[in-house]
C-alpha positions as a printed NumPy array, in Angstrom:
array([[ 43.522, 126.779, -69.382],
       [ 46.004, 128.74 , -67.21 ],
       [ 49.67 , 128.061, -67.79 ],
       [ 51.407, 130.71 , -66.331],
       [ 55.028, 128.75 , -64.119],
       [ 53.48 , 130.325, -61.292],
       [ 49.762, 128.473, -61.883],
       [ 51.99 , 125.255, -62.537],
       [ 53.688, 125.755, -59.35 ],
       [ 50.517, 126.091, -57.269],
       [ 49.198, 123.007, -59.538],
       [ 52.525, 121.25 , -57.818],
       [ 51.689, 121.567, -55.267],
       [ 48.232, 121.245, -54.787],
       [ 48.491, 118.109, -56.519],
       [ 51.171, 116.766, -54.033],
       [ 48.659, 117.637, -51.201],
       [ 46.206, 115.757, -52.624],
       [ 48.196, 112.647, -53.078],
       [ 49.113, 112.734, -49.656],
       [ 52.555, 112.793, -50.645],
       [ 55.383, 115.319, -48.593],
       [ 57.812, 117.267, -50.051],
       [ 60.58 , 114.51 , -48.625],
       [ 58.75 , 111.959, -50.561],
       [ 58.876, 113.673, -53.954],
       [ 62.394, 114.747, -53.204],
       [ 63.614, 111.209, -52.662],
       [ 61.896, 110.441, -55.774],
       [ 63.394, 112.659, -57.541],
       [ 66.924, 112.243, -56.416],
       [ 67.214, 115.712, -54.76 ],
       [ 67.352, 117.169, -51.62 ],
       [ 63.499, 118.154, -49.389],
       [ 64.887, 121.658, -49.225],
       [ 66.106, 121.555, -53.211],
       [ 62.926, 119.975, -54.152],
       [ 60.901, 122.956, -51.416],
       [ 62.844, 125.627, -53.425],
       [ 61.206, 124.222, -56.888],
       [ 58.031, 124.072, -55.429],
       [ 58.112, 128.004, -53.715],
       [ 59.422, 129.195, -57.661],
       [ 62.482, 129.762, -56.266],
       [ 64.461, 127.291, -58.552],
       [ 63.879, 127.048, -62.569],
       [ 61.157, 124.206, -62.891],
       [ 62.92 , 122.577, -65.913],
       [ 60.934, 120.07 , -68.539],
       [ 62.513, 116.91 , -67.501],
       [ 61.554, 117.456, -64.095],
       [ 57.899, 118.384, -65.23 ],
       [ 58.627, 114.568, -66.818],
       [ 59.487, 113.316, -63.579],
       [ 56.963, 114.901, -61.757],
       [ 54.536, 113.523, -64.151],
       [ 56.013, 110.33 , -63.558],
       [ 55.317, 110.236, -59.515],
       [ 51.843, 111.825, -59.787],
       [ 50.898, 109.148, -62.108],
       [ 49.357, 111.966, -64.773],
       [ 50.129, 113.234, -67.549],
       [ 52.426, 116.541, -68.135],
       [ 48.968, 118.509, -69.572],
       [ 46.932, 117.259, -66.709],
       [ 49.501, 118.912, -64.32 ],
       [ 49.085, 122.209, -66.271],
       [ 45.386, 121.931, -66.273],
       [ 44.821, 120.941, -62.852],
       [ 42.104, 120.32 , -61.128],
       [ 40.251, 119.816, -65.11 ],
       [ 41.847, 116.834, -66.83 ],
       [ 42.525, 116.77 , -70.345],
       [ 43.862, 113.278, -71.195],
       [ 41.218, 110.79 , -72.473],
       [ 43.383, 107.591, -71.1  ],
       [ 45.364, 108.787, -68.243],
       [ 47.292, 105.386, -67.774],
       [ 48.71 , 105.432, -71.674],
       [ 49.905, 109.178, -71.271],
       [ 51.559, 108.13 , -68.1  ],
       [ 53.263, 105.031, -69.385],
       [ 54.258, 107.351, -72.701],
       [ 55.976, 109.43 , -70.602],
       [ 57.727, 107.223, -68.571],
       [ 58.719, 105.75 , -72.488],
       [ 59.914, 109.37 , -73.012],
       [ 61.91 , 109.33 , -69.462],
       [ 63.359, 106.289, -70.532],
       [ 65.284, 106.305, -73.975],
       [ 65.738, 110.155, -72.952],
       [ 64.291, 111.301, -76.103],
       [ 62.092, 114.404, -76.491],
       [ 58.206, 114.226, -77.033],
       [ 59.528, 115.485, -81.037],
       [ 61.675, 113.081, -81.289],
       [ 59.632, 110.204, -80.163],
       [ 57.154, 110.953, -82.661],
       [ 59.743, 111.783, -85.842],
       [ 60.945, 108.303, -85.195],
       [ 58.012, 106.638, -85.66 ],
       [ 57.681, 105.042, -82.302],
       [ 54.665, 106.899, -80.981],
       [ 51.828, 104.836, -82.733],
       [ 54.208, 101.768, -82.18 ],
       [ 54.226, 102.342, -78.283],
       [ 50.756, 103.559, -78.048],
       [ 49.689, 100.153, -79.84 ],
       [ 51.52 ,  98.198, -77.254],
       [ 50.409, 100.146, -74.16 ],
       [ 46.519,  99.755, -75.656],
       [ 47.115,  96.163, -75.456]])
């Protein structure tokens, strides 16, 4: 599995291409600026976690699946998405989610 920033970059971006989606689109999704958002995507700007999270969030995959792209590596794509939306939410770390118990709980719910 590659994983160097600059394979997760290309993975960006590739995967935005494949959506259909433009750079504009993503931007205004993530509350930034198309030229902000192009300077993320060209490795010119840090590519922080919570915007991984985010990104995650508008490609409807899972952080891993981004890093892994084109191969998948989720079993249930939909539950990893909706746990990290969970995550986005209460603004609490994939650690912490889990060291307060809430993981199973959540993953119950979402298997409903």
């Amino acid at each position: 599995m590659k994983t160097k920033r600059g394979s997760i970059l290309t993975n960006i971006h590739d995967i935005r291409k494949d959506k259909g989606f433009t750079q504009e689109y993503v931007a205004s999704r993530l509350g930034i600026k198309q030229s902000g958002y192009g300077l993320i995507e060209n490795g010119e700007r840090g590519l922080q976690y919570d915007l991984l999270l985010q990104l995650a969030i508008i490609f409807e995959m899972d952080i891993i699946d981004i890093i892994a792209y084109p191969d998948t590596c989720s079993l249930d794509s939909r539950i990893a998405v909706n746990t990290t939306k969970v995550l986005v939410e209460l603004e609490v770390s994939n650690d912490e989610f889990i060291k307060l118990g809430l993981k199973e709980k959540v993953l119950q719910i979402l298997n409903k």
